[in-house]
C-alpha positions in Angstrom: 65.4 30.1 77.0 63.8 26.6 78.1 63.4 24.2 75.8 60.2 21.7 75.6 60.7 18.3 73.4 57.2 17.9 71.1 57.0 14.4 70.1 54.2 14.0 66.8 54.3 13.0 63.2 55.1 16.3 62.1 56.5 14.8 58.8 53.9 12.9 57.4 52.8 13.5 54.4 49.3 14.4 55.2 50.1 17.8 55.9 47.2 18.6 58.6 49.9 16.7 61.1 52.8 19.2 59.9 50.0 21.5 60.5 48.8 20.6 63.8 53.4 20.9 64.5 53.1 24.2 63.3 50.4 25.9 65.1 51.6 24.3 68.4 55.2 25.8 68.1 53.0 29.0 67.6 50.5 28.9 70.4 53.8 28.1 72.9 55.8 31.1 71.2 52.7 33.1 72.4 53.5 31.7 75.9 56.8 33.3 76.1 60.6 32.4 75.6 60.5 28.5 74.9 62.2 26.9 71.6 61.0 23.6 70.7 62.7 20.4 69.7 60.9 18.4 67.4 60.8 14.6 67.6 58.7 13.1 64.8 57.6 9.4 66.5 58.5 7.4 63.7 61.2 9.3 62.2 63.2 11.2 64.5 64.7 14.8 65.6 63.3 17.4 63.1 64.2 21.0 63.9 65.6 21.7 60.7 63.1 20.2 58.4 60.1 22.3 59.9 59.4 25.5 58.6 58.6 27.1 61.5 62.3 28.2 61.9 62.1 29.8 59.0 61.8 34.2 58.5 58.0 35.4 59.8 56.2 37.3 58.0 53.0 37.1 55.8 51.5 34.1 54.2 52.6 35.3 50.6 56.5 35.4 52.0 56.5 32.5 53.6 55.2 30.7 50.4 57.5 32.7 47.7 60.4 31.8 49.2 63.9 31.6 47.1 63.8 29.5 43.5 64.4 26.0 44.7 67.1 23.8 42.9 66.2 21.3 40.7 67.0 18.6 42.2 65.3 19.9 45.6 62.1 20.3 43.5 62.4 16.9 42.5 63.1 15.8 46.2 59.5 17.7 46.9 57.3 16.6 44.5 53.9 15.4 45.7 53.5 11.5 46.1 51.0 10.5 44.2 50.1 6.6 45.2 46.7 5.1 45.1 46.3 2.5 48.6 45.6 -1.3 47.6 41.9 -1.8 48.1 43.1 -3.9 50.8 42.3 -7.5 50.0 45.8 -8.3 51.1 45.9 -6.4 54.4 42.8 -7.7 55.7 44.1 -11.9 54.6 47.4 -11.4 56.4 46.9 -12.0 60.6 47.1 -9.2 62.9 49.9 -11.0 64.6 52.2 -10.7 61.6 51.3 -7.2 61.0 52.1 -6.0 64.7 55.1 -8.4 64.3 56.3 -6.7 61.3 56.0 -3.5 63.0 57.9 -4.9 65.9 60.9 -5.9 63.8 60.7 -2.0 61.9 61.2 -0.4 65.9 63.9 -2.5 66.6 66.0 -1.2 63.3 65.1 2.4 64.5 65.8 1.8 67.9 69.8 2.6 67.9 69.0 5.6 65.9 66.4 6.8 67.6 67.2 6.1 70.9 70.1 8.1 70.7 68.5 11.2 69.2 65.4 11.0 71.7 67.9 10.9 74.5 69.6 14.0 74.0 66.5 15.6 72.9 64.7 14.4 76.3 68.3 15.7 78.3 68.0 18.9 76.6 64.8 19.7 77.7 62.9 20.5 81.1 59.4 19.1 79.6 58.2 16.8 77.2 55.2 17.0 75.5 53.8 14.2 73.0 51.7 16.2 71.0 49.3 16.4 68.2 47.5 13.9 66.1 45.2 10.6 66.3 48.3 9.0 68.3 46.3 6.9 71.2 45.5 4.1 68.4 46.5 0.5 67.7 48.0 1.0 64.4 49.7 -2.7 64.9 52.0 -1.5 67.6 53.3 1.1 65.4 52.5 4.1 67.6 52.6 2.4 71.3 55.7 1.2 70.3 56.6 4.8 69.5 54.9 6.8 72.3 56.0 4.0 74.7 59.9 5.1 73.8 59.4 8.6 74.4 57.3 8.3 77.5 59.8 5.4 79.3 62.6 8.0 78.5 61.0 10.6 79.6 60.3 8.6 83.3 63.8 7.4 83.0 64.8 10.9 82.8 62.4 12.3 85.2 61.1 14.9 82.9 57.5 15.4 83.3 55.3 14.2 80.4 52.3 16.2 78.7 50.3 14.6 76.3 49.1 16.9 74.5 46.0 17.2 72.1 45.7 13.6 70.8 43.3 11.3 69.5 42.2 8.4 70.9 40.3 5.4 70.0 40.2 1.7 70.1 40.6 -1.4 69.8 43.8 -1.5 71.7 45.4 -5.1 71.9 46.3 -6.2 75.0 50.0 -5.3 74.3 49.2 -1.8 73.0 47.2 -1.5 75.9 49.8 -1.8 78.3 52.4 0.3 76.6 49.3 3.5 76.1 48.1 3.2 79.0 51.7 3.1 80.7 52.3 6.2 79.0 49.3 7.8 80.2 49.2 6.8 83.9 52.9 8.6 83.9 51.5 11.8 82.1 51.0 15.2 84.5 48.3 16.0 82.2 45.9 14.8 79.5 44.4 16.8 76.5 42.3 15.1 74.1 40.7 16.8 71.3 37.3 15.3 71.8 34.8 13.8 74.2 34.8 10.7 72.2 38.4 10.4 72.5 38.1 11.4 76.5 35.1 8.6 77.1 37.5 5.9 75.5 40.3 6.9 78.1 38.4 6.8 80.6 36.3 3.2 80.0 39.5 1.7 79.7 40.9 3.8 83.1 38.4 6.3 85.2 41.6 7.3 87.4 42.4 9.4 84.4 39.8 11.7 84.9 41.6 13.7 87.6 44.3 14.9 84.6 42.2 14.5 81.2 40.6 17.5 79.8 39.0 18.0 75.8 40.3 20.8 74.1 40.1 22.2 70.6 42.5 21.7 67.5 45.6 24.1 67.5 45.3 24.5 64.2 42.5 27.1 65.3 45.5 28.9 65.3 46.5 29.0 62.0 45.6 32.8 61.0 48.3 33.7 64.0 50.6 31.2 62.9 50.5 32.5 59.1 50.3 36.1 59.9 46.9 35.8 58.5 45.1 38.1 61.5 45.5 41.4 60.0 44.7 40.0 56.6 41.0 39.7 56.6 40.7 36.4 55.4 37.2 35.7 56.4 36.0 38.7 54.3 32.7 37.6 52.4 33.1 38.3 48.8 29.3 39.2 46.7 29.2 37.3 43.1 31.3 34.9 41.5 33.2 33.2 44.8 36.2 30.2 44.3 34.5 27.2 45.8 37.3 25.1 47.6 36.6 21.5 47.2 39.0 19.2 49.5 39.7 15.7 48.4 40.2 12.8 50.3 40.7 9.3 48.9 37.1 7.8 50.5 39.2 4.2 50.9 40.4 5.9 54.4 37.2 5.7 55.6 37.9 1.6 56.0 40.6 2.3 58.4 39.1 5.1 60.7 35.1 4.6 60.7 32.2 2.3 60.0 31.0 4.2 56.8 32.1 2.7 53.3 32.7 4.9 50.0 33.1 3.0 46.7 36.0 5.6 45.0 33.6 5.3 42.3 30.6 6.2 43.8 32.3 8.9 45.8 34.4 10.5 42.4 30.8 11.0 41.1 30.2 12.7 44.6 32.1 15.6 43.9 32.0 15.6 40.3 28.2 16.7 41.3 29.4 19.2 43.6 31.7 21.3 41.0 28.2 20.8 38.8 26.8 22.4 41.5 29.3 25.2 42.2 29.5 25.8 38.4 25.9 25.9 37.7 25.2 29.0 40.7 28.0 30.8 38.9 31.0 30.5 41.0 34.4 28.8 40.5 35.7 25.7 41.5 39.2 24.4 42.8 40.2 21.0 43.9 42.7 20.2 46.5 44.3 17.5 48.7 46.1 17.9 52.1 49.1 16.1 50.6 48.9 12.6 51.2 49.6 10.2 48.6 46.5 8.4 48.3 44.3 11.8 47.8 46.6 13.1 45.3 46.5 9.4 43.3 42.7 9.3 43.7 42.1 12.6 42.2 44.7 11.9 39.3 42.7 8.5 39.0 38.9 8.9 39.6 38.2 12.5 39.8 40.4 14.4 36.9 38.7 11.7 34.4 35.2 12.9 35.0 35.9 16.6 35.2 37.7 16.7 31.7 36.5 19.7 29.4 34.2 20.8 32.6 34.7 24.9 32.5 35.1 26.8 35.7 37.1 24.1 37.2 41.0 24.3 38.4 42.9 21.5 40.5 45.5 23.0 42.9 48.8 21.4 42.7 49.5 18.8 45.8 50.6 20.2 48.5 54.6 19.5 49.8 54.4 22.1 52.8 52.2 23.1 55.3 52.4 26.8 54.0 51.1 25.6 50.5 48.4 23.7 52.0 47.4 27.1 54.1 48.1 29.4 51.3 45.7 27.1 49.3 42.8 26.9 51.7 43.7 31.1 51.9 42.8 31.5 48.2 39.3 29.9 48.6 36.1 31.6 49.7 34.3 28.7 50.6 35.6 24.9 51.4 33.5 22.2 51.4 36.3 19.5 52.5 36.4 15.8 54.3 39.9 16.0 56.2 39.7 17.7 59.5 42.9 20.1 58.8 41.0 21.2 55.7 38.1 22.3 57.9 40.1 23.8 60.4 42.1 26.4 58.9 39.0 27.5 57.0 37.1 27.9 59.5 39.7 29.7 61.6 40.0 32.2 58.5 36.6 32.8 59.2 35.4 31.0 55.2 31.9 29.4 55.0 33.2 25.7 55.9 31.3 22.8 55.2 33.0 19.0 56.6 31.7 15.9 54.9 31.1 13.4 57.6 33.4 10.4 57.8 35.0 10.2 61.2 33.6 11.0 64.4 36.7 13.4 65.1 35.1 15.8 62.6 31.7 15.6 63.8 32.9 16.2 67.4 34.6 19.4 66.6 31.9 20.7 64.4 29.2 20.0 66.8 31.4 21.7 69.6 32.0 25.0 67.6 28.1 24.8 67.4 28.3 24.3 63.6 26.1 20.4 62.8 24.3 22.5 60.5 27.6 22.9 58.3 28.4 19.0 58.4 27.4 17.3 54.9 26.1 13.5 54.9 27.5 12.1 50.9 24.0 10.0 51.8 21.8 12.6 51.5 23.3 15.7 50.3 22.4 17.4 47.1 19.9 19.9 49.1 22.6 20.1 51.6 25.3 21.3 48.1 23.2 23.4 47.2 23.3 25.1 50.6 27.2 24.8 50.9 27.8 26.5 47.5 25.3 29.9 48.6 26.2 29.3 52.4 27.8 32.3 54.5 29.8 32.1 57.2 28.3 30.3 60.2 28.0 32.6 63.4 31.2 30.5 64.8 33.2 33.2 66.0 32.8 33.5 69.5 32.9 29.8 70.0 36.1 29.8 68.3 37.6 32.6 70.4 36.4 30.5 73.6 38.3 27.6 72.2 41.6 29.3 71.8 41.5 30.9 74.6 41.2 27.7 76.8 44.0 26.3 74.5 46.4 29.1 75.2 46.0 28.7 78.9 46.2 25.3 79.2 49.5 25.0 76.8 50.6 28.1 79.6 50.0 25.9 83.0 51.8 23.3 81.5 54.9 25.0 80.1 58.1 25.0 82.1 
């Protein structure tokens, strides 16, 4: 069996990255005989913490599971912190902050140095794979992508990044170290045009390797054993409206729009109105990360008090319960990315409230605009969401995959 090393952030707590982990291991698994090593960028070798090793089977098994311990249910409960508003990010220098993450790297280094060598020794590719990882998070991920790429060329294993996003500003350090790792990739797959354009401003000798492709997590109904399960089946009357929270102060760090939390816990406060007042049933959810789950417990709970018709999911710890969540819904009107995705992969009436241009991309490519939702101007655009159907997206989708599969093929040993 050859093995391929798939360098992501397949532990972080926003789940859509576990996700996007997930539904890659599944889409080479389609490919043939190939086990995967797991490398999360910041963290380490992972194999055992993913569930993808765990039994197949349908989405109920894989989330019933056996009773966990006590103590391993308190290991997994959800985090629920609120991010600073970020007065005291934006006064310290970027110099400190990219030195700080400096300093962090070089504590990891012995550790993960070792682990990435013998994952990179066992295996006859590697792939970095997954995620908004061309970015200048202050040197955190070129330091990190940097490591695996230079061990990968000191190893002479051919490199594959795979599915990434990417977008600038890059410092001039951070530069270097991305662009190193790209000039030394075989191939290129981004997840969007925007994400190709940058690339290539910043280096057009990249277009020879560089193609767009769609998210893997299109993949999620194979991945969950979800195809035979009709999950796209529209259901007449009273429908569960899936409402997908994310804490709007994210916005600051990924796009030019700006959300008061206040302003944007009113937001959907309207949209369960909505929901409630055609007759249907509401459920809120996050995709795990901390900051969702606190801005829901802090601005959105309050207002929905005593509001009948109205449930919120319990945060999310696994990639299965943030699938088997999105599962239960018959619509979702959402703002992460890897809410949208799986939804619309089940074949749900999927709505995306516009924040990043990732979003918009991927919406406009599955020729779905009219299912994107401006918070500017949206309460005839609810309204629409809550009665929608599902959009005609099916043969789009299909195409998608289907260049996915055999592009992970020509690149698999």
């Amino acid at each position: 069996m050859k093995k391929v090393l798939l360098a992501g952030v397949p532990k972080s707590p926003n789940l859509g990255d576990g996700l996007i982990a997930y539904t890659l291991n599944r889409i080479i698994s389609m490919r043939g005989k190939h086990q995967v090593i797991h490398f999360d960028l910041l963290d380490g070798r992972c194999d055992q913490s993913m569930p993808i090793y765990s039994a197949r089977g349908g989405l109920h098994y894989a989330l019933a599971g056996p009773p966990a311990s006590a103590a391993a249910q308190y290991a997994s409960a959800p985090a629920v912190k609120l991010n600073s508003a970020g007065s005291g990010k934006k006064m310290t220098p970027d110099a400190l902050r990219r030195l700080k993450a400096y300093w962090i790297h070089r504590g990891k280094n012995e550790k993960l140095n070792r682990e990435l060598q013998q994952a990179v020794e066992e295996s006859e590719a590697v792939f970095i794979g997954g995620g908004h990882l061309l970015i200048d998070t202050y040197w955190t991920f070129p330091l990190a992508v940097r490591r695996v790429a230079d061990e990968a060329k000191r190893q002479g294993k051919p490199l594959h990044i795979l599915l990434v996003g990417a977008r600038g500003p890059w410092s001039t350090q951070a530069r270097r170290w991305l662009l190193g790792a790209c000039r030394y990739a075989t191939s290129i797959a981004v997840r969007d045009e925007d994400s190709r354009r940058f690339l290539l401003d910043l280096d057009p000798k990249l277009a020879v390797k560089t193609v767009t492709l769609a998210d893997p997590a299109l993949f999620t109904p194979e991945a969950f054993g979800l195809t035979e399960a009709a999950a796209g089946q529209e259901k007449s009357g009273r429908r569960k409206i899936g409402l997908g929270v994310m804490d709007p102060h994210e916005m600051n760090r990924h796009c030019e729009l700006r959300w008061e939390r206040e302003a944007c816990a009113d937001w959907w406060l309207q949209a369960a109105k909505v929901a409630i007042g055609a007759g249907h049933n509401v459920s809120f959810f996050t995709n795990g990360a901390a900051s969702d789950n606190a801005f829901v417990e802090e601005f959105v709970k309050p207002r929905l008090s005593g509001l009948k018709g109205v449930e919120f999911t319990p945060y999310p710890t696994t990639v299965e319960q943030l699938v088997g969540t999105i599962a239960a819904c018959d619509t979702v009107i959402a703002q992460r990315l890897h809410a949208c995705i799986p939804s619309l992969a089940m074949g749900k009436p999927t709505y995306g409230l516009i924040w990043d241009r990732k979003l918009e991309n991927i919406f406009a490519d599955l020729g779905m605009k009219s299912q994107l939702i401006d918070f500017r101007e949206s309460r005839q655009q609810l309204a629409a969401a809550v009665d929608g159907r599902m959009a005609d997206s099916g043969p789009a989708i299909d195409a998608k995959k289907l260049q996915l599969y055999e592009h992970i093929g020509r690149i698999l040993p």
